[in-house]
C-alpha positions in Angstrom: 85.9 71.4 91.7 87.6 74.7 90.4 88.0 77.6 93.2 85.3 80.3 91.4 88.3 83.2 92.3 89.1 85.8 89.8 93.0 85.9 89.9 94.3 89.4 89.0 97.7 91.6 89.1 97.9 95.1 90.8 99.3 97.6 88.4 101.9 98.5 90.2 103.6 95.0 89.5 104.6 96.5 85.9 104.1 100.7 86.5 103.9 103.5 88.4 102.1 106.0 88.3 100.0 104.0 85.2 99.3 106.3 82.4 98.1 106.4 78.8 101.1 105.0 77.9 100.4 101.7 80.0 97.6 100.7 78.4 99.3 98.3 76.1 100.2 96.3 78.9 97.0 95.1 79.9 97.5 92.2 77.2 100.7 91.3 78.3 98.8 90.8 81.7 96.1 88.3 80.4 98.8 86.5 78.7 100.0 86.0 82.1 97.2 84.2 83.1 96.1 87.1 84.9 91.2 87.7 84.6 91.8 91.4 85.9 93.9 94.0 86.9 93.0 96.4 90.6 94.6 100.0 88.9 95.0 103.0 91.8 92.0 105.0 91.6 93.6 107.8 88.7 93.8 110.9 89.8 92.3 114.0 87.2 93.2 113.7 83.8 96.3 110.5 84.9 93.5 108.5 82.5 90.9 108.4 80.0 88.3 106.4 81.5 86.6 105.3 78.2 89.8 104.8 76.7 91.1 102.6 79.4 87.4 100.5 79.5 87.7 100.0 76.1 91.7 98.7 76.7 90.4 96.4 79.3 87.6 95.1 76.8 89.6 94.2 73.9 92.4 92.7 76.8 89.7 90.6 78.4 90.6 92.1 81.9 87.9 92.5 84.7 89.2 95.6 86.7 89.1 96.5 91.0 90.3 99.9 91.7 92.1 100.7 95.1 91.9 104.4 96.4 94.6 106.5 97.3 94.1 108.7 100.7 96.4 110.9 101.7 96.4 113.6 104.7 94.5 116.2 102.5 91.0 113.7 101.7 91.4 112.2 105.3 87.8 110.7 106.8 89.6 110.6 110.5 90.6 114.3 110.2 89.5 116.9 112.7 89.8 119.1 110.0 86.0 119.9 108.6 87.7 120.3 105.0 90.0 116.9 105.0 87.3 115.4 106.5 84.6 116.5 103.8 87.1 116.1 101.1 87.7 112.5 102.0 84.1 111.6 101.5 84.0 113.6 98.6 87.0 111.7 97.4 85.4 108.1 98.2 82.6 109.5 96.1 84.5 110.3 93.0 85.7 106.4 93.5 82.4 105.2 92.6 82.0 107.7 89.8 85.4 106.3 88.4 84.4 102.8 89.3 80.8 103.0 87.3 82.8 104.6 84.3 85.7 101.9 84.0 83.1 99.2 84.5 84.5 97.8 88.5 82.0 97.2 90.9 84.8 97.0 94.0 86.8 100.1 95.6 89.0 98.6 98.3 92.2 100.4 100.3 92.4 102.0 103.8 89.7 104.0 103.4 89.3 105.3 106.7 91.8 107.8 105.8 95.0 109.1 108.6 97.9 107.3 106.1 101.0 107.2 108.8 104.8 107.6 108.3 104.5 106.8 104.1 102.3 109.8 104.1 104.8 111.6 106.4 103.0 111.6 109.8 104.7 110.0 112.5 103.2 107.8 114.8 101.8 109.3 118.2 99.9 108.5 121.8 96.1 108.5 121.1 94.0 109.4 124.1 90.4 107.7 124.8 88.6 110.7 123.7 90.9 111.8 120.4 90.4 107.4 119.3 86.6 107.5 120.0 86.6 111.2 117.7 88.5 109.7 115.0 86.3 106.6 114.9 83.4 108.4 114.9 84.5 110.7 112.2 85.2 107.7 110.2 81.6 105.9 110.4 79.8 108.9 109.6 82.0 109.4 106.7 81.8 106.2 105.7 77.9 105.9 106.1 77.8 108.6 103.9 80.2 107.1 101.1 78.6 103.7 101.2 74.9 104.9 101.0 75.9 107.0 97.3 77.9 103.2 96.6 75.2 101.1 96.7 72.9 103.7 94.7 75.7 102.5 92.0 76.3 99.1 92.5 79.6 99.7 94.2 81.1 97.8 97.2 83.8 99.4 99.4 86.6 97.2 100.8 87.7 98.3 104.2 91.3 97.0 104.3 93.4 96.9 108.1 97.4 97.7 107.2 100.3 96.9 109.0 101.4 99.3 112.3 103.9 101.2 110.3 101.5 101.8 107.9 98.3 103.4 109.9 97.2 103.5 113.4 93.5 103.3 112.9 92.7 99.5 111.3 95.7 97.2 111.7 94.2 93.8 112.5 91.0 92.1 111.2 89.3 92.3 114.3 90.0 96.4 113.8 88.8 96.4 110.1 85.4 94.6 111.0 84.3 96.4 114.0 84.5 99.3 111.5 82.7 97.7 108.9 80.1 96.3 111.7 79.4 100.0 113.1 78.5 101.2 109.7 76.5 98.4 108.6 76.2 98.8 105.0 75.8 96.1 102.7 78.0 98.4 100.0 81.1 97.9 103.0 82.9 95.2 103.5 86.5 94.1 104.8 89.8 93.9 102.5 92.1 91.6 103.9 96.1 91.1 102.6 98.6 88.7 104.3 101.2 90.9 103.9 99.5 92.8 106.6 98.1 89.9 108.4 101.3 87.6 108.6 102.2 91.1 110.8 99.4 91.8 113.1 96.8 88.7 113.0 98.1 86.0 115.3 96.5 83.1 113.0 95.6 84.0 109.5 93.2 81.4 108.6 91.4 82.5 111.9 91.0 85.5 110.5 89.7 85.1 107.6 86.7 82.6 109.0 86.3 85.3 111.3 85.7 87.4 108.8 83.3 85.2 106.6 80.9 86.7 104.2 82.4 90.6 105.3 84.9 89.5 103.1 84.5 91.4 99.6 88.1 91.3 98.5 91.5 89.7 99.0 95.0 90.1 98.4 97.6 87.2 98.1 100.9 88.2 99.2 104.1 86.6 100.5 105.4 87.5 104.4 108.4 89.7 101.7 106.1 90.8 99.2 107.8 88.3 96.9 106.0 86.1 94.9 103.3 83.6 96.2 104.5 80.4 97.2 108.2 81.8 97.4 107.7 83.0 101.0 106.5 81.1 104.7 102.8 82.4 104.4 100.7 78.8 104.8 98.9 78.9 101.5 97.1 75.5 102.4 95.5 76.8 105.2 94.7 80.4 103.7 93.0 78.6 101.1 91.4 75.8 103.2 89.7 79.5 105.3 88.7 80.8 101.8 86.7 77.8 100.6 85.3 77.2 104.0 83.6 81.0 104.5 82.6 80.3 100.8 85.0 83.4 99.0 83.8 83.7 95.5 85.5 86.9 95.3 88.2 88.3 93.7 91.8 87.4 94.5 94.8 90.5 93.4 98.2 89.4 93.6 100.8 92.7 94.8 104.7 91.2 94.3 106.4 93.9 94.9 110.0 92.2 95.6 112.4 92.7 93.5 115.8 91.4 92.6 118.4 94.0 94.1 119.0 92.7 97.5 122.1 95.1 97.8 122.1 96.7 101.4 120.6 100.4 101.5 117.8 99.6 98.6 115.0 100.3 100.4 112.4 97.8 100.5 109.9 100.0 101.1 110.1 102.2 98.3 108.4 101.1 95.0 111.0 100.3 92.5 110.4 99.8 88.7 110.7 96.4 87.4 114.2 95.9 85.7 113.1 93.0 83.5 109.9 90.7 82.5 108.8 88.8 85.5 105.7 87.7 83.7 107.0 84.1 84.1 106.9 84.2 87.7 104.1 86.1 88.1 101.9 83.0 85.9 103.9 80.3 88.1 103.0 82.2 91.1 99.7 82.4 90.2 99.0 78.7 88.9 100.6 77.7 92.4 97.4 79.8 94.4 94.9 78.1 92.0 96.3 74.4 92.3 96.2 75.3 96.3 92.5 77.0 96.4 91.6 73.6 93.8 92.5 71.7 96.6 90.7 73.7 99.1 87.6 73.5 97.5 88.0 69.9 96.0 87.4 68.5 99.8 85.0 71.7 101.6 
């Protein structure tokens, strides 16, 4: 039996930001074996959403989008306006979403991006964490109730400590997801961020089970998949056991300059086609989900 994933590329892998001029790349991705592509959520007038529909179309390329939060649209803020402005902004996700033809909006949308959005971490007192939370539900209740009146689904998704201080493990993402309770809500998992703060990853992801909307195949270095320690046997063994059908993005980021002082954390532009390894990478996570789901 075939895994029923969708296998798809971040657009990131090839350009960023991804404008008008990027659109003639989406056939280079299908080429690469690649069913869809998860774009950032454009910003005003950074694409023409009929435009880029129809490029996705005539590509054959499905499409996810993942938002962008930053400080300003920020559903954890104290601040009424960043606060109001971040459901406004998860809102304008599903306007996008229904216009590009995607039905899934995942990312850390609980907002309070850390030191990449230039806020350094800090001591959280009881009341300030139980604030924050409750800033987030509410926000989130609101967001996910004008989803599902489109036929959206928001992905929750828990990042790495260096990355946010609100959702870093699983366990944080679905007690999120559980207090809202919406079926247009579920959790976003990556093992880039797992292999970091979940003790067992295939744990996790049958603790997760049928939240599960979305999921993100990563190596431990961000290289490609099956290049790294990450136990794609047993990640795919948790994925056909919970029954994923979902789709599957793949987000290698690594690239080949491994001089000291490059920073790994900063996105760098690719310096040459790694559409080979990006098809072997991927026919590697389908042989191991084949497997999986040969002997659930």
């Amino acid at each position: 039996m075939k895994a029923p994933n969708a296998v798809g590329i971040i657009s990131m892998f090839y350009a960023r930001p991804f404008g008008p001029a990027h659109l003639s790349l989406f056939p280079r991705m299908k080429a690469a074996g690649m069913d869809f592509v998860e774009l950032l959520v454009p910003e005003e007038g950074e694409l023409d959403l009929a435009r880029t529909r129809a490029a996705l179309s005539e590509a054959g390329l499905g499409v996810a989008l993942a938002a962008r939060v930053n400080l300003q649209r920020d559903l954890a803020s104290a601040d009424a306006p960043a606060h109001r402005a971040g459901i406004a902004y998860l809102k304008r996700c599903v306007d996008v979403a229904v216009e590009l033809g995607a039905t899934l909006v995942g990312g850390p949308l609980y907002g309070a991006p850390l030191v990449f959005a230039g806020r350094p971490p800090a001591p959280v007192d009881e009341p300030t964490r139980a604030a924050r939370i409750e800033r987030i539900v509410a926000g989130l209740k609101d967001a996910a109730g004008y989803a599902a009146s489109r036929g959206v689904v928001f992905g929750l998704e828990p990042l790495n400590r260096f990355e946010t201080d609100i959702a870093n493990t699983t366990r944080h993402g679905l007690a999120i997801v559980e207090a809202v309770d919406s079926p247009a809500l579920g959790v976003m998992l990556d093992t880039f961020h797992m292999n970091m703060e979940d003790p067992d990853i295939a744990a996790a992801l049958r603790r997760a089970g049928d939240r599960l909307v979305h999921f993100q195949a990563n190596e431990n270095d961000r290289g490609f998949v099956g290049s790294g320690h990450i136990d794609w046997p047993a990640v795919a063994k948790a994925l056909a056991h919970i029954g994923y059908r979902g789709p599957i993005t793949l987000e290698p980021f690594r690239r080949d300059d491994e001089r000291p002082g490059v920073p790994l954390a900063q996105w760098r532009a690719p310096a040459r086609d790694y559409d080979a390894e990006l098809s072997a990478s991927a026919a590697f996570l389908r042989a191991t989900l084949d497997a999986a789901w040969r002997t659930r």
